[in-house]
C-alpha positions as CSV (number, residue, x, y, z in Angstrom):
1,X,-130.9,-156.0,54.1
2,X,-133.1,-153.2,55.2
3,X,-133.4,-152.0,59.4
4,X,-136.1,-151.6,61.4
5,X,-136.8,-148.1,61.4
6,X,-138.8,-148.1,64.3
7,X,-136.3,-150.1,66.4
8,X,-133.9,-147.2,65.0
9,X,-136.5,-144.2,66.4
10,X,-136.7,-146.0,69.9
11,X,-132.8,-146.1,70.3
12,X,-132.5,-142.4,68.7
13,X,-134.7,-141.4,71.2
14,X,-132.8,-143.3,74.0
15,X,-129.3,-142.0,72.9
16,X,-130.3,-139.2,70.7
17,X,-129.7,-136.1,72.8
18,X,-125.6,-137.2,73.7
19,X,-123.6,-135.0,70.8
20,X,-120.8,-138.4,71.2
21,X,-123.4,-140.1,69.5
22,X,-123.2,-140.9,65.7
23,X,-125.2,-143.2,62.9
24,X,-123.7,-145.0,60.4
25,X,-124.8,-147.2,58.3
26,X,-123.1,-150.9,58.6
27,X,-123.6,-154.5,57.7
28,X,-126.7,-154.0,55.9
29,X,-128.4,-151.9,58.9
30,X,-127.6,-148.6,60.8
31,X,-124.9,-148.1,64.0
32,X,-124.8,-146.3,66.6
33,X,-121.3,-145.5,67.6
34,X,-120.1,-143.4,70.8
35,X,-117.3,-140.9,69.7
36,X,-116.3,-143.5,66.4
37,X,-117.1,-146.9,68.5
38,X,-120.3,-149.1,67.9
39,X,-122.0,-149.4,70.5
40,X,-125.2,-150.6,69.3
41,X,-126.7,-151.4,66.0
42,X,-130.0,-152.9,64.0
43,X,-129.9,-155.4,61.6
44,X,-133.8,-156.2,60.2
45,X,-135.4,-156.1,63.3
46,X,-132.6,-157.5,65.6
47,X,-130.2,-155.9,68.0
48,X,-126.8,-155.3,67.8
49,X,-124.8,-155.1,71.0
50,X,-121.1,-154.6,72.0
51,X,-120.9,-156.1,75.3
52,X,-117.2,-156.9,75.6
53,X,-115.0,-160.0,75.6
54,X,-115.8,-160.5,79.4
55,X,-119.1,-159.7,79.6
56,X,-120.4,-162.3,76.0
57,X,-121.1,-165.3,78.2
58,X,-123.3,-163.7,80.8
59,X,-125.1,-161.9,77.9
60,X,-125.5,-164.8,75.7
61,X,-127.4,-166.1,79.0
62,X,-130.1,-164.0,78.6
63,X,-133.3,-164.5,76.5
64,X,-133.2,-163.8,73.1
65,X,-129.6,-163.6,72.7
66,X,-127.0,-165.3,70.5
67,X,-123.3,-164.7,69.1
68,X,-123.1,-162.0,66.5
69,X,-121.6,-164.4,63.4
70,X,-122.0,-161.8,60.2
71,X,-118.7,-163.5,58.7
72,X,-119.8,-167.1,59.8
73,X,-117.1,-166.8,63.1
74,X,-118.5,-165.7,66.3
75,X,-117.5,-162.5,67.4
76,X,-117.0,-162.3,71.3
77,X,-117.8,-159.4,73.0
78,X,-121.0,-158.8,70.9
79,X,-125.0,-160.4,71.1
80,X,-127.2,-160.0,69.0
81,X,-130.7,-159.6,70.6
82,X,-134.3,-160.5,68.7
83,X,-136.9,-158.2,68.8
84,X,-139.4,-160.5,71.1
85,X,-136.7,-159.7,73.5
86,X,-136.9,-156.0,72.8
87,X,-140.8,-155.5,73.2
88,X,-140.9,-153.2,76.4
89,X,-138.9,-150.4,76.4
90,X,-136.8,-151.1,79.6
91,X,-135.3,-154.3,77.5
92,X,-134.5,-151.9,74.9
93,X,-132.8,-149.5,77.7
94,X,-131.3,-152.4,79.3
95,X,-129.3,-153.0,76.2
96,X,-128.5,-149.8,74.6
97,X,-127.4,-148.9,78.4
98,X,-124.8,-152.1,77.9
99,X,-123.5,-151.1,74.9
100,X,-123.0,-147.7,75.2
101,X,-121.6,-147.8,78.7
102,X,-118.6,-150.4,76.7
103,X,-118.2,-147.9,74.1
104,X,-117.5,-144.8,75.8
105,X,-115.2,-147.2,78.1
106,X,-113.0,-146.9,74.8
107,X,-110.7,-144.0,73.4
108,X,-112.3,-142.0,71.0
109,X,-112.1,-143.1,67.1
């Protein structure tokens, strides 16, 4: 499955200049991890988010946003969000914010 690669420049450019950050590529798309944890990630042109096990239920309440199931069992603590949701560029903050801010909450990988 290819990535949006222009969903993949506007995160760069949000996370880009922090030397914790690294890309991977993952699940058919491209991760960004903080210091060897995803944080965020793309998948066609949908967002990956690591949220947290506490934090999934108030996620999956916002608009465009569902339970990341890549092995056909929801994964708590992640959303995935679709790109309507991602239009203006404080959305796309919004979330990459989120998921870094759990990510760098972790030890380093």
């Amino acid at each position: 499955m290819a990535y949006d690669e222009g969903l993949a420049e506007r995160i760069r450019a949000r996370l880009g200049a922090d030397p914790a950050i690294s890309e991977k590529r993952m699940f058919g798309g491209l991760a960004f991890l903080h210091e060897g944890n995803m944080a965020v990630g793309v998948i066609g042109d949908e967002l990956m988010v690591r949220v947290g096990p506490d934090a999934t239920d108030a996620a999956l309440a916002r608009p465009g946003t569902r339970a990341f199931d890549f092995t056909g069992r929801p994964m708590r603590g992640w959303v995935v969000v679709a790109a309507f949701a991602l239009s203006e560029d404080s959305d796309l903050h919004a979330w990459t914010d989120r998921g870094y801010a759990f990510a760098a909450g972790l030890p380093p990988r």
